[in-house]
N, C-alpha and C positions, 0 to 999 in steps of 0.2 A: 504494500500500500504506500502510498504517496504521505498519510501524513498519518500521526497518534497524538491520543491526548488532545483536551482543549479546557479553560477554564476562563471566566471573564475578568479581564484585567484594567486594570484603569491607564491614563498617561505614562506612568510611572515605569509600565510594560512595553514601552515602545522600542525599548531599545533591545530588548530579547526578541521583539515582533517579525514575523516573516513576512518575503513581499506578500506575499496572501494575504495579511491581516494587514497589510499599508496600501494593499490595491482595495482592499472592502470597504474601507472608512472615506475612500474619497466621494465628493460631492460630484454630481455635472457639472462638467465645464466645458470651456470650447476643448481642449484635449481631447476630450472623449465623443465633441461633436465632428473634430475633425477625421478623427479615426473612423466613426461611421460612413463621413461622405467619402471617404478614399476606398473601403472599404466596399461600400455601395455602389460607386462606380462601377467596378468592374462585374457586379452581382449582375446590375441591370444591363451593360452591355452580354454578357453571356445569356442571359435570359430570354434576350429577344432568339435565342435557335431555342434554349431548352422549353421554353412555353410557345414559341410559334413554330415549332418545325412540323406543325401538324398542318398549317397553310403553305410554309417554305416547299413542302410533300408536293401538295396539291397545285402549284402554281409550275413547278420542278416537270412534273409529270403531263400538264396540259401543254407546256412551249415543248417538250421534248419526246412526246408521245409513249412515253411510257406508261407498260401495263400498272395497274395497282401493285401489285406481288413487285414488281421490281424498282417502282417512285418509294417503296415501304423496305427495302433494303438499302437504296440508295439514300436516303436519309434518315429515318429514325432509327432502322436498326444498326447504321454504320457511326452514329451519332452515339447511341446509349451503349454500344461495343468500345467508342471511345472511350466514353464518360469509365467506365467498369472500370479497364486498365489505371486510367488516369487517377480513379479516388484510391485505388489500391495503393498504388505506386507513392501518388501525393504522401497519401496517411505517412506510411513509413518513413519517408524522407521528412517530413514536417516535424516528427518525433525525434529525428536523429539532427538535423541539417538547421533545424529552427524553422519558425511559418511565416516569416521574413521572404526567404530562401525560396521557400516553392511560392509562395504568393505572387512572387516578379515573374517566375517563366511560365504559370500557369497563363495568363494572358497574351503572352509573348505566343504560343502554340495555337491558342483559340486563334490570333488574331491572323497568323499569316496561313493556316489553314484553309479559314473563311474567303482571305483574298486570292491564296492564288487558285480552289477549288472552282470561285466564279471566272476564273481564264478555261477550264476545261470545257470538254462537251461529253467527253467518254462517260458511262455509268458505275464502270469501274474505277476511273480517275476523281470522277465526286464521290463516290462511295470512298476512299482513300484520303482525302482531304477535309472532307466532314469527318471521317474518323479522327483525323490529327485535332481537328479543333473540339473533338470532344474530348480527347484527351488532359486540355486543357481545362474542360470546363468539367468536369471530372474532379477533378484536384482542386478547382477554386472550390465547389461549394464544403467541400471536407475542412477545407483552412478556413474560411471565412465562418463556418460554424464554428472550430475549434478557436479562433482567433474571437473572435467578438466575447463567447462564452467566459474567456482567462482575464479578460479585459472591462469588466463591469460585475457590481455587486450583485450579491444575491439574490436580494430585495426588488431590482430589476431588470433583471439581466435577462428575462424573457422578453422585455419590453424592447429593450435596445433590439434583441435578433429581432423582433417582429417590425423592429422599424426599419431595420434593412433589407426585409422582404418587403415592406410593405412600397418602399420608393424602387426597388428592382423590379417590383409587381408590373409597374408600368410599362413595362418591356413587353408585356404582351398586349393588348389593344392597340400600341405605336406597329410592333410588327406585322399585326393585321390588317392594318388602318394602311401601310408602307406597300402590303402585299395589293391592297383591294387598287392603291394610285397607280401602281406601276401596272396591272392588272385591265387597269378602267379605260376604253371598253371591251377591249377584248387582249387577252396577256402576250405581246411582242416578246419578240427575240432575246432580249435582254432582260427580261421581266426578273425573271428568276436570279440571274447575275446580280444585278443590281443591288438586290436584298443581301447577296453574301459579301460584298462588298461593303456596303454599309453597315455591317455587323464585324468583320473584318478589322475594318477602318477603324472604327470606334476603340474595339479591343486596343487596337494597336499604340492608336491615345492614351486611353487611360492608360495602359503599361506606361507608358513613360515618366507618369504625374505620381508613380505610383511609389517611386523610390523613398519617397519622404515617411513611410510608415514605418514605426519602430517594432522592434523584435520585441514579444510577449513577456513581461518579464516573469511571468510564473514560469515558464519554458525556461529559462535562466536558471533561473534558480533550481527547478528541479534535476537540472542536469549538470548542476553543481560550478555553473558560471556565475558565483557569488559573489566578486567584485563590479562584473559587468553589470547583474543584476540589479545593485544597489548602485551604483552612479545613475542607469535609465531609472529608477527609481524614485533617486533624488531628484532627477530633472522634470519629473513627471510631477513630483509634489511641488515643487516650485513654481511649475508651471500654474497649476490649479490654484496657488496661494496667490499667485498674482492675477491670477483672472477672476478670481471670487473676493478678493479684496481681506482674505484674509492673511491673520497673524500668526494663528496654527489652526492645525486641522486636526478633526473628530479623534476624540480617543479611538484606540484598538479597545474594541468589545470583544473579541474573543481570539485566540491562538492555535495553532495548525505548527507544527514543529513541521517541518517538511523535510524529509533522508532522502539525498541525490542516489539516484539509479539508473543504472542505464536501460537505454529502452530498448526490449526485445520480443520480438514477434507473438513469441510462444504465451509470453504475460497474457496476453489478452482470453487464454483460454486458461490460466491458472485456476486452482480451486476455488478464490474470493472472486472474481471476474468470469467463468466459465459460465455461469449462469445468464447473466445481463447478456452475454457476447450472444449466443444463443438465442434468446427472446429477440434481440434486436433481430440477427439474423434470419431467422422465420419472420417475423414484421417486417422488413424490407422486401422479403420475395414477395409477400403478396401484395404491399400497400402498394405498389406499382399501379396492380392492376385496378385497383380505386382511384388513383391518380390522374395516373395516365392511359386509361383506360377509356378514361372521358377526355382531358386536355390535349392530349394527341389528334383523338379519333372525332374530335367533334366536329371539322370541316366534315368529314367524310359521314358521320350520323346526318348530318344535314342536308348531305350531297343525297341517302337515302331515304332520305322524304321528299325525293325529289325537286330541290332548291336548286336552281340552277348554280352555280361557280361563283359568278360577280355576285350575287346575293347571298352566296356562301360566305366569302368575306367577308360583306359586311355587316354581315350575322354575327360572325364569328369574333371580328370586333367590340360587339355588342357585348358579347357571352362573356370575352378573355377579360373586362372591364370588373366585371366581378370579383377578378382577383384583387385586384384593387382594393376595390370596396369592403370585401370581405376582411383582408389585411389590414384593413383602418379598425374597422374593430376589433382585430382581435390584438392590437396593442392596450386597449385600456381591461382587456380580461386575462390576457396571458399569463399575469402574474397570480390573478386572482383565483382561477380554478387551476385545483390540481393537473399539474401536465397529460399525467396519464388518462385522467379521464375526459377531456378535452381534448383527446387523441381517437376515446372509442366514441364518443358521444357524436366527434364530428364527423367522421366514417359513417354513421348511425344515420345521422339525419342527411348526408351527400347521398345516402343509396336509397332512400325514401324518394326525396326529391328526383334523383335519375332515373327512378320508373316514373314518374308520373311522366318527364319528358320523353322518355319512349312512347308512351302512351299517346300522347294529346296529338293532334294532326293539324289544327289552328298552328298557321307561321308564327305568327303574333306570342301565343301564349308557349309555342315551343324558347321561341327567343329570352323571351321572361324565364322559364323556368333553368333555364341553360346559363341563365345570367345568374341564379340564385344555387344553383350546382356550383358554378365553380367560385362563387363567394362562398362556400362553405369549404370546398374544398382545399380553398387557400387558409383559411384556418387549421383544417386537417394538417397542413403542409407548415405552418408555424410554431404548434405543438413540438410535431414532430423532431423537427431540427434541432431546434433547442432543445429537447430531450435525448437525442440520441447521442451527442457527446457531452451532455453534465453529468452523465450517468458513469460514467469511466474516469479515473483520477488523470492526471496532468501527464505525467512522462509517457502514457500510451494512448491516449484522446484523442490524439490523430491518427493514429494506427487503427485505432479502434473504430473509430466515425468511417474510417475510408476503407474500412474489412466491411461495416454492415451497409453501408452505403454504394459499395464497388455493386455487392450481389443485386441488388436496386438496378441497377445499371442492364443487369444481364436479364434480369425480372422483366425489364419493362420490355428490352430486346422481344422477348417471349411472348409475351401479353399482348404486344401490341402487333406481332404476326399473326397471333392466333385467333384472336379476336375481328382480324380486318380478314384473313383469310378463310377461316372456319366458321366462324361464327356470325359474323354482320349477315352474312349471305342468308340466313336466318330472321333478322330482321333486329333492329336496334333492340326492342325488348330482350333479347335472347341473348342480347350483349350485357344487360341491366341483370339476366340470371343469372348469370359468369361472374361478373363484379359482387352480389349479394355473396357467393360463395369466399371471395375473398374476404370482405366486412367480417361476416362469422368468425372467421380465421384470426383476424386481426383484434379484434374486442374480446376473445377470449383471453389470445397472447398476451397484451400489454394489459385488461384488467385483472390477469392472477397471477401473472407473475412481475410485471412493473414495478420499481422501487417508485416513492412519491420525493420529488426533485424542487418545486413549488417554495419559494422563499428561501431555499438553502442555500450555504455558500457552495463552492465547490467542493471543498477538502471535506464538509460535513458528510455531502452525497456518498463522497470516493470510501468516506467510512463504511 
């Protein structure tokens, strides 16, 4: 374990205090506003493929005449086959190398992926290139969960993730709204390029702006870079004392001794950790399919109700805006309800909601209802995140996050062949039977065996 012992200490304690207990007491400040927007940057430029590659698909496949079965390999399965490698890989390296480290090249991968894939025309060569850039994006959301989580109190530190989902959210409505311009009125030669360039492009931006973020100092310390630690440390609190106008800052309220360890693979399935690694493990295979089961496949659910394409778009815009919305509220509850139940509750009522949209035949009220699916689902997805590495202590939390998260990857791969190939042919309801099978699965998993994470520091959880 990452830490033993705790007891509440006053002022007096600070100087026995670890950075865990000098990062818990700090207030908001621009420090930690700045850290989100650099942070968020890159969330929201990768987002525009991980939430829109399901119009990227369908715009991909009308300029270029491609069957369904092969627009669904050349992008989303070539894409979450990236992603896979990439949170595995990330995890590890974040642990051993710092999340500094991978944070810079993850974008750097997305970014020249994106641009040179829109020079090709082969299905092979974009299948090749979408993979490179999921590689990258792969790794970013691993570190940026595990970086956000080291880096904010306990008290709100579901608030912070939910607010980097919730301005990255926007990344889906823009690349629907981007797919339907370039699309309107009927999708030219470059249609499709166009989008991966401009996703590309972006990446490639933020990478650059991106150097100014500093290395975690929990990661410091718990790998026993203790001077490094405590200088970022010091400039950290100095920071916040001069932007808050104070003279000193909040006692340490409580203590986390923390024993430097090196990090290695195998931890994550030790005797105190083997269980959580697990539960997460079965919950990523299948929350895919709740997921992305819908966010993927929803041009293509609409394409089957017979919506023509351009009005697929701009549907589709309509719906991904949800995410949005959904993600705005779930900053003021995330803190408030337990993670884990907040996890099966919203699984619960996204698979409610998705039958009725299979069901209804009204344009109108499919739209509405599609818009109120993936507002719930982006809550699903808020939970999530932030749970899935508070639950694991410091020196393997990226290791950990990017083990249960890579399988996600490979999940969705799965899910979302199966579903567009076996099953949609069936009819969208039969897509909505498929998904209810996975809820079950998922609401079992994380409400009986889920530790509750909700207000706790980190080192408390790792206990």
């Amino acid at each position: 374990m990452d830490t033993s012992g705790s007891g509440a200490i006053g002022t007096t304690g600070e100087a026995t205090a670890s950075i865990a207990d000098r990062l818990e007491r700090l207030p908001f400040s621009g420090f930690h506003r700045d850290f989100l927007l650099m942070v968020t940057a890159g969330e929201f430029v990768e987002s525009m493929m991980l939430l829109g590659n399901g119009v990227v698909l369908a715009v991909t496949a009308e300029v270029l005449g491609f069957s369904p079965t092969v627009a669904t390999w050349v992008v989303p399965v070539a894409f979450f086959a990236g992603e896979f490698f990439g949170s595995l890989l990330s995890g590890l390296l974040a642990d051993r190398l710092g999340r500094k480290t991978v944070f810079l090249y993850d974008l750097l991968l997305f970014g020249l992926g994106m641009v040179i894939g829109g020079f090709v025309s082969s299905a092979y060569l974009i299948g090749l290139f979408v993979f490179i850039a999921g590689l990258g994006v792969g790794g970013e959301f691993v570190v940026v969960d595990t970086y956000t989580s080291e880096m904010f109190p306990g008290g709100h530190r579901g608030r912070r993730m939910a607010t980097v989902y919730t301005l990255a959210v926007l990344a889906a409505p823009l690349i629907a709204y981007l797919a339907y311009v370039v699309s309107h009125p009927q999708p030219g030669p470059y249609s499709w390029r166009i989008l991966f360039w401009i996703m590309g492009g972006a990446g490639l931006i933020v990478w650059l702006i991106r150097f100014r973020v500093p290395e975690s100092p929990r990661w410091l310390e718990s790998h026993g870079h203790h001077e490094d630690a405590k200088q970022l440390m010091a400039n950290i609190e100095a920071r916040v004392k001069r932007e808050r106008g104070l003279e000193t800052l909040p006692p340490v309220q409580e203590t986390a001794r923390v024993v430097p360890r090196r990090s290695r693979y195998k931890d994550i399935f030790a005797p105190d950790l083997r269980g959580r690694t697990i539960m997460m493990l079965l919950f990523q295979f299948f929350q895919t399919g709740i997921f992305y089961g819908f966010t993927s496949l929803a041009p293509a659910f609409l394409l089957a109700k017979g919506i023509t394409l351009v009005h697929t778009l701009l549907f589709s815009m309509v719906i991904y805006a949800g995410f949005f919305f959904g993600s705005v509220c779930n900053i003021f509850i995330i803190d408030k309800i337990e993670r884990k139940w907040g996890i099966v509750g919203a699984a619960i009522i996204a698979g409610i909601l998705g039958t009725v949209f299979a069901l209804v035949h009204n344009v109108a009220a499919t739209v509405v209802i599609g818009f109120f699916v993936t507002f719930t689902l982006w809550q699903f997805s808020n939970f999530f995140h932030t749970y899935q590495v508070e639950i694991f202590p410091t020196r393997v939390r990226a290791t950990a996050g990017g083990t249960v998260y890579s399988i996600s990857r490979i999940a969705t791969s799965l899910w979302v062949f199966v579903i567009t190939t076996y099953v949609l042919t069936h009819g969208v309801l039969a897509s909505f039977g498929v998904i209810w099978i996975f809820i079950v699965i998922v609401a079992i998993d994380i409400g009986l065996f889920g530790p509750t994470t909700s207000q706790l520091r980190l080192e408390r959880i790792a206990e």
